[in-house]
C-alpha positions as a LaTeX table, in Angstrom:
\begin{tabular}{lrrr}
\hline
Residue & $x$ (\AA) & $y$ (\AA) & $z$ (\AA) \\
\hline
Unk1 & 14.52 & 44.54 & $-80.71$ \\
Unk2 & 17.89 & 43.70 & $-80.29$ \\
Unk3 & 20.37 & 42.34 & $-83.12$ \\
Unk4 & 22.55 & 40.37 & $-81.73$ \\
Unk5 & 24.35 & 36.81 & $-82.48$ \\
Unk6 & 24.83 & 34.76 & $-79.42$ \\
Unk7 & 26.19 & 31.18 & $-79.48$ \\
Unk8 & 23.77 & 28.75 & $-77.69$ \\
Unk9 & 27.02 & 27.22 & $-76.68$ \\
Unk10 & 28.11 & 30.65 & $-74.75$ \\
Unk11 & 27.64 & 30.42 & $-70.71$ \\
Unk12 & 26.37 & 33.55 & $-69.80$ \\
Unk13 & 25.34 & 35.05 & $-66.36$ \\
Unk14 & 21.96 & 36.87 & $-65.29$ \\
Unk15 & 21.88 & 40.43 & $-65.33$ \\
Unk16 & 23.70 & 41.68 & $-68.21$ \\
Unk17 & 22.89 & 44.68 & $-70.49$ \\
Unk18 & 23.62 & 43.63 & $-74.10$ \\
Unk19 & 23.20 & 46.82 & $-76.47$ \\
Unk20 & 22.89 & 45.95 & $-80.23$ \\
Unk21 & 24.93 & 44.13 & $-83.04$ \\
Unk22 & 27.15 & 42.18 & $-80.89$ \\
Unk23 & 28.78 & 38.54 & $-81.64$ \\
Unk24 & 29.00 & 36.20 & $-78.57$ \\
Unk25 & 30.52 & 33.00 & $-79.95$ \\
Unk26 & 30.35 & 29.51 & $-78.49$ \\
Unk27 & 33.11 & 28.70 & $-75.74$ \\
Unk28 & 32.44 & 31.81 & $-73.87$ \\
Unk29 & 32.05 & 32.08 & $-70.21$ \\
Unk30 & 30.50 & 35.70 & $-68.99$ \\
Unk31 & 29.55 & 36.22 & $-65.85$ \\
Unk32 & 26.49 & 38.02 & $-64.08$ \\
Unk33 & 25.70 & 42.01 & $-63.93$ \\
Unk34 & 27.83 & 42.79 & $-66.95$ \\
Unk35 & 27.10 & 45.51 & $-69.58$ \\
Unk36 & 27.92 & 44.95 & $-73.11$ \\
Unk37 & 27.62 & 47.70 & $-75.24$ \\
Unk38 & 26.66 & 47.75 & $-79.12$ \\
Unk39 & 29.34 & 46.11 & $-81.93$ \\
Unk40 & 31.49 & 44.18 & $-79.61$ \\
Unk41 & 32.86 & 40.84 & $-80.60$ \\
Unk42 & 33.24 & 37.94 & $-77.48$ \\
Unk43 & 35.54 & 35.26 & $-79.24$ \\
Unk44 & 35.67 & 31.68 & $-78.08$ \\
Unk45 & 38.07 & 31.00 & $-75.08$ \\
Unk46 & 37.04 & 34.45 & $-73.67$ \\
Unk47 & 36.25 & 33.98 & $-70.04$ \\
Unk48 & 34.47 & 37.35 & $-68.76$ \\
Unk49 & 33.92 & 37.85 & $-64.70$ \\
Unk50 & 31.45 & 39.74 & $-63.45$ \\
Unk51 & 30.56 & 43.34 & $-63.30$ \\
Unk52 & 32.72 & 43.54 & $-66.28$ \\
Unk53 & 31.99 & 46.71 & $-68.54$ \\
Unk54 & 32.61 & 46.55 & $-72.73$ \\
Unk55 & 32.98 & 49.51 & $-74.69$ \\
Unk56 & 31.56 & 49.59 & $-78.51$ \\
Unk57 & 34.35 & 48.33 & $-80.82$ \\
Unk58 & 36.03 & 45.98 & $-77.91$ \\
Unk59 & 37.15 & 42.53 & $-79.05$ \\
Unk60 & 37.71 & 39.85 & $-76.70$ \\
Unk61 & 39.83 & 36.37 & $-77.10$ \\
Unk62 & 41.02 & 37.39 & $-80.97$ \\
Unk63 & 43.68 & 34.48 & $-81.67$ \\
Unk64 & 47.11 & 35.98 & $-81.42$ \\
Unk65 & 49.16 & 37.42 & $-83.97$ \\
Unk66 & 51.29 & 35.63 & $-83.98$ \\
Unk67 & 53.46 & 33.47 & $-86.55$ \\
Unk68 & 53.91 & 30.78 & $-83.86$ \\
Unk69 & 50.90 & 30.41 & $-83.30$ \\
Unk70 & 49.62 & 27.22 & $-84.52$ \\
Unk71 & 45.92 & 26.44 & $-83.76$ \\
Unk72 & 46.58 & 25.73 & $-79.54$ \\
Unk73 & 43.74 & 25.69 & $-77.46$ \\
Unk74 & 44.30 & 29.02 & $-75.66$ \\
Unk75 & 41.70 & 31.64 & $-73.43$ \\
Unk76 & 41.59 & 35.11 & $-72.56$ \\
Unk77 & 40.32 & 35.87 & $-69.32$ \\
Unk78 & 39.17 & 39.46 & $-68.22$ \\
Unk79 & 38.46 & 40.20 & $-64.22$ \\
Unk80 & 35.32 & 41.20 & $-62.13$ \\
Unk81 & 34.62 & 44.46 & $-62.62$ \\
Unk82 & 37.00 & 45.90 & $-65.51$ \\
Unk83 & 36.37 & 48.26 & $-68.39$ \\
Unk84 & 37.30 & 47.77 & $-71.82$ \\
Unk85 & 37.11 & 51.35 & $-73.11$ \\
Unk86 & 36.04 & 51.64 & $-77.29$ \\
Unk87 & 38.07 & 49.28 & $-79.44$ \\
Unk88 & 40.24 & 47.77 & $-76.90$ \\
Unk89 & 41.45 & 44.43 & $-78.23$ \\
Unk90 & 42.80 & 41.64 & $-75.57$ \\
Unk91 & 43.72 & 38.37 & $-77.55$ \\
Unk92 & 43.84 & 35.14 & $-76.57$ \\
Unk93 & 46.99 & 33.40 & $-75.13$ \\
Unk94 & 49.95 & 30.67 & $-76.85$ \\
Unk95 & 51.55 & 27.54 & $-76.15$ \\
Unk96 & 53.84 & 30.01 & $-74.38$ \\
Unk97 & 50.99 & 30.59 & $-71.25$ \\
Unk98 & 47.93 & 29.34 & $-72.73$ \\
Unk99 & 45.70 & 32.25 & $-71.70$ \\
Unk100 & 46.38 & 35.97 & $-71.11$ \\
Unk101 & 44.85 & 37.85 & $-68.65$ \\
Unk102 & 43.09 & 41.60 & $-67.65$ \\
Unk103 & 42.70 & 41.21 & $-63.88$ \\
Unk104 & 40.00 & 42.50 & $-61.56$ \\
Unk105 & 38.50 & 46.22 & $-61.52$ \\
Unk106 & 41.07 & 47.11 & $-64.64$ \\
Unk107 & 41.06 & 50.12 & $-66.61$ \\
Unk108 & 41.75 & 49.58 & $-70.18$ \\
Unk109 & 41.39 & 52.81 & $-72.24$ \\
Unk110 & 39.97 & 53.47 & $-75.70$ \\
Unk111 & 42.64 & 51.45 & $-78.43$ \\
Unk112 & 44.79 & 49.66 & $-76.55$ \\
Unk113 & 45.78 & 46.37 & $-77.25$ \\
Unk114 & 46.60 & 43.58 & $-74.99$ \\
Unk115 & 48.42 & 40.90 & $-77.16$ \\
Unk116 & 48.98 & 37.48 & $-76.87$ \\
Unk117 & 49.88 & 35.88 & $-72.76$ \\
Unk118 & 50.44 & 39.05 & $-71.54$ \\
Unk119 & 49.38 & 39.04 & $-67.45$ \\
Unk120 & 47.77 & 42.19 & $-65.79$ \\
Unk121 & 47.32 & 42.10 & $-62.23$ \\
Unk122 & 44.15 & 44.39 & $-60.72$ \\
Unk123 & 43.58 & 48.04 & $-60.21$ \\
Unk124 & 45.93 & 48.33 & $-63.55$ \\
Unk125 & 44.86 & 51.67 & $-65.37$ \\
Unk126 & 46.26 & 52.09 & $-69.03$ \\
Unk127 & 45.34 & 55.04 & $-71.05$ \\
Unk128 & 44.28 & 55.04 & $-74.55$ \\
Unk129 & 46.16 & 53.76 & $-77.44$ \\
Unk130 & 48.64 & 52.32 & $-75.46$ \\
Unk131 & 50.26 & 48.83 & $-77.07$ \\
Unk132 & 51.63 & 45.79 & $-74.88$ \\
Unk133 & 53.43 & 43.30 & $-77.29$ \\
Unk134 & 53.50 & 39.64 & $-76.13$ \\
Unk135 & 53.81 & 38.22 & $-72.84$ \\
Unk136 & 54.23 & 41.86 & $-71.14$ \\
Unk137 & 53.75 & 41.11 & $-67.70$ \\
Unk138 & 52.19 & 44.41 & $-65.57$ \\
Unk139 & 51.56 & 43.69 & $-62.10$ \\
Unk140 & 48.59 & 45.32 & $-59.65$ \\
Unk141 & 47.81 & 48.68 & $-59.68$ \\
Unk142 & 50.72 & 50.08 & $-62.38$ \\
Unk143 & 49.99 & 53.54 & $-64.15$ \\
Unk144 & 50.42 & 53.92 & $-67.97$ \\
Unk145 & 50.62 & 56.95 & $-69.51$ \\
Unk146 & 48.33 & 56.90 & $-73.44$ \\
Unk147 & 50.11 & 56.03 & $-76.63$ \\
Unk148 & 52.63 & 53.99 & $-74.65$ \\
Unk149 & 54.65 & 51.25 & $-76.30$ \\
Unk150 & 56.08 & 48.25 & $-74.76$ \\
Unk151 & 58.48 & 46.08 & $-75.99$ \\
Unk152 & 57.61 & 41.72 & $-75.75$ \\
Unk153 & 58.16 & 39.78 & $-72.07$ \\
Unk154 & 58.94 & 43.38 & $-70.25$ \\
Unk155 & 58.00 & 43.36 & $-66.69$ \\
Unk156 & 56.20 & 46.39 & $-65.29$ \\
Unk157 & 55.90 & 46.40 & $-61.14$ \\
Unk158 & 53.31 & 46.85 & $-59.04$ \\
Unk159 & 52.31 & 50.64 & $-58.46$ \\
Unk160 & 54.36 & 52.09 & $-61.44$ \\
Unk161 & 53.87 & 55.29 & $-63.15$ \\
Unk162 & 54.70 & 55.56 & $-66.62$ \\
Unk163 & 55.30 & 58.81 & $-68.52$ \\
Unk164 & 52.43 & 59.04 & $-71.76$ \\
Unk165 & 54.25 & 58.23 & $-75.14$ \\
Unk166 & 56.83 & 55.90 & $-73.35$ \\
Unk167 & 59.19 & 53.79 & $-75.53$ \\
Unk168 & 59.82 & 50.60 & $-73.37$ \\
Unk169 & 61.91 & 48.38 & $-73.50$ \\
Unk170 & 63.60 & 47.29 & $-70.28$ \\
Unk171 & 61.62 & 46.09 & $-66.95$ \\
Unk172 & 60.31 & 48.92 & $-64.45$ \\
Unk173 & 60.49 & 48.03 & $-61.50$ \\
Unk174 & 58.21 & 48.33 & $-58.27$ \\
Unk175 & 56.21 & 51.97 & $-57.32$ \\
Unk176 & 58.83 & 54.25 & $-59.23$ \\
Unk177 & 57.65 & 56.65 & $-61.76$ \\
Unk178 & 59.85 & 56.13 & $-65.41$ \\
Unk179 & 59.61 & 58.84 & $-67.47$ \\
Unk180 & 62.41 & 60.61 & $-70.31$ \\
Unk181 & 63.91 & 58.82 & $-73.48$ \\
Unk182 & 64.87 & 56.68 & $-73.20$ \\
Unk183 & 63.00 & 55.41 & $-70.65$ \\
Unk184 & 64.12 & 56.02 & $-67.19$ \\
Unk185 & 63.95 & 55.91 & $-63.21$ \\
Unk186 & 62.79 & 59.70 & $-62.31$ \\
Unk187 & 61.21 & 58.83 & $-58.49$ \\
Unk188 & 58.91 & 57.36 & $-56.66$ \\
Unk189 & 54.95 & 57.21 & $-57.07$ \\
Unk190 & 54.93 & 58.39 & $-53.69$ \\
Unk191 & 51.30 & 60.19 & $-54.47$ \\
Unk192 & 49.49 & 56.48 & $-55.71$ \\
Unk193 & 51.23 & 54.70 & $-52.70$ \\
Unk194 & 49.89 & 57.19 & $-50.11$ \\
Unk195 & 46.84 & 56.75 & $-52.11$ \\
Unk196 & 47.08 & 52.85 & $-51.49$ \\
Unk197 & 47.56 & 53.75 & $-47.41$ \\
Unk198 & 51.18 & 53.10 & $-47.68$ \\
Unk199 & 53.03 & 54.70 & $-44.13$ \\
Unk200 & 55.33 & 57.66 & $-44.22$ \\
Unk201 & 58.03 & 55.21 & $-43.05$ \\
Unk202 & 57.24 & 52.25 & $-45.41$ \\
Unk203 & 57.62 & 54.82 & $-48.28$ \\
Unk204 & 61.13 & 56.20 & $-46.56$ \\
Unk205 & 62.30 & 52.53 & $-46.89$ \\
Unk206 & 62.05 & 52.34 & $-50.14$ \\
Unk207 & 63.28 & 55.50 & $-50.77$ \\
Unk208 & 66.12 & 54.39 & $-49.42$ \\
Unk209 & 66.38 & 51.18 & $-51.39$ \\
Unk210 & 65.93 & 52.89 & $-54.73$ \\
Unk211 & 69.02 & 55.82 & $-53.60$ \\
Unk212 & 71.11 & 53.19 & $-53.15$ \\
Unk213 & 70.24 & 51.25 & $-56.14$ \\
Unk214 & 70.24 & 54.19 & $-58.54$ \\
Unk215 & 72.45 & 56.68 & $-56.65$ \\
Unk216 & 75.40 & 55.23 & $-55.35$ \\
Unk217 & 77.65 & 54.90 & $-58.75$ \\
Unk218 & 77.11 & 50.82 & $-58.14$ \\
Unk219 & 76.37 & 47.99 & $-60.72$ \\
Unk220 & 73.68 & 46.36 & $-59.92$ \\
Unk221 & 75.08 & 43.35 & $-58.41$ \\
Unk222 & 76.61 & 45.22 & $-55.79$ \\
Unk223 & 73.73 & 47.52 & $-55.06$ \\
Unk224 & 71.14 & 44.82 & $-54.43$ \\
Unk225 & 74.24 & 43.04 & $-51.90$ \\
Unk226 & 74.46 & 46.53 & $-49.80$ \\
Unk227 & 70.65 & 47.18 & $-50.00$ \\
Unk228 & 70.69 & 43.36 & $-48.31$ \\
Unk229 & 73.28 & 44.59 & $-46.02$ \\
Unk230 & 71.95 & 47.77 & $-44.81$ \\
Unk231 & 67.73 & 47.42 & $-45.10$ \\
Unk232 & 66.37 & 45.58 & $-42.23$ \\
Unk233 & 64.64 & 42.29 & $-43.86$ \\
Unk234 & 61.12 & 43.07 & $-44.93$ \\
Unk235 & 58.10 & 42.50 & $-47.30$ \\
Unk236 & 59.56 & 45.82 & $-49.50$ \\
Unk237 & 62.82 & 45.44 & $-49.83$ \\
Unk238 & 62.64 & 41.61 & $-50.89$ \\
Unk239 & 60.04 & 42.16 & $-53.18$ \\
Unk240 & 62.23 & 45.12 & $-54.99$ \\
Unk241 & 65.49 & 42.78 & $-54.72$ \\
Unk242 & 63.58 & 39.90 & $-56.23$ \\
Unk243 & 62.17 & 41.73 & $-58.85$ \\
Unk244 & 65.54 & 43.30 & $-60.05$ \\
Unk245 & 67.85 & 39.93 & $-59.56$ \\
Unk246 & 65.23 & 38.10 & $-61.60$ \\
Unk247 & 64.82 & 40.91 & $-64.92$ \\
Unk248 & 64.66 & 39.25 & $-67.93$ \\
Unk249 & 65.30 & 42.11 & $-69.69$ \\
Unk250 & 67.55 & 43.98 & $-67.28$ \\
Unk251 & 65.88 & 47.34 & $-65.44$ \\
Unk252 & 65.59 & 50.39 & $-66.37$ \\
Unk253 & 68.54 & 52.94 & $-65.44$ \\
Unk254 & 68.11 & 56.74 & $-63.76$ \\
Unk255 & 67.98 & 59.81 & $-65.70$ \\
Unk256 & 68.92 & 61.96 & $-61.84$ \\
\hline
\end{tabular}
């Protein structure tokens, strides 16, 4: 027999595996072919996709904690086919965004914690005890290293590698690898974008982008206008420029 408390109020899907000694609370949405193992608790405003895995210990849609936090009507959503490793913890959003999200076919490792409006795009793979403070934004298929630490609203790009143990405080920016202390530009992920069936030549572009941004003795300002200048237009190099011209928190700096 199973011990379990489940809202009547809770939406759930066909085709889940529920272990024992979970709480499913009302104003939950769960979708089908998901397995829930034993001693997780499924908060209201969690919305759960399908083919989603949870971990004993993993807590969904916690309110934030947060001092601003005042009562708001706020979800967390977590994608089709993630994993919430043992005690992962993903809270629920503020006035701020209203929601936070794990996107699709995540990997969330044992301990982390996901606070309040943060945004994850899919493929993301964090390792264990890692901690994202509020509203970190980390976009598809970014790398971080276990017991990582990153500071409120950074920005993490798509494809990133981060070293394990990384302080961070400043926004990484797209398919480099950051490593050192403090934190810093060391390369390119060149191995997870040939992994991703990125092109000798696409990865040579932005090569070049990133020597000129980090190599060339230039502020920033002046970097991004010669990388304009001297890249032919294309999907890479404006999604790099974008991301840098529009850091909240400024980018991270090289350590070569």
């Amino acid at each position: 027999m199973a011990y379990n408390v489940i809202s009547d109020k809770a939406q759930i899907g066909s085709g889940l595996q529920i272990g024992n000694f979970n709480t499913i609370c009302e104003d939950v949405v769960i979708g089908d072919n998901c397995v829930i193992h034993n001693n997780v608790t499924i908060f209201p405003g969690a919305r759960i996709g399908s083919g989603v895995t949870l971990f004993p210990g993993a807590v969904v849609a916690a309110v934030p904690q947060d001092l601003k936090f005042k009562g708001e009507y706020t979800t967390a959503h977590v994608g089709d086919g993630t994993v919430l490793r043992e005690c992962v913890t993903v809270n629920r959003g503020t006035a701020a965004k209203g929601k936070t999200v794990v996107g699709e076919n995540c990997l969330i490792m044992a301990y982390t914690h996901v606070a309040h409006d943060c945004l994850l795009g899919n493929r993301v793979i964090i390792s264990n005890a890692t901690q994202l403070a509020g509203e970190v934004v980390v976009d598809d298929c970014a790398v971080i290293g276990g017991g990582s630490l990153v500071h409120q609203f950074c920005h993490l790009g798509k494809g990133i590698m981060l070293q394990g143990g990384a302080l961070v405080n400043k926004d990484i920016p797209p398919y480099v690898k950051a490593a050192r202390e403090p934190i810093s530009y060391v390369g390119l992920n060149t191995v997870g974008m040939s992994r991703r069936g990125m092109s000798r030549e696409e990865i040579d572009i932005i090569h070049e982008i990133y020597r000129i941004l980090y190599m060339s003795d230039l502020n920033v300002t002046n970097a991004l206008k010669i990388i304009e200048e001297r890249i032919p237009e294309c999907n890479y190099r404006d999604e790099i420029v974008s991301f840098v011209r529009n850091s909240g928190r400024g980018v991270i700096r090289s350590a070569i």
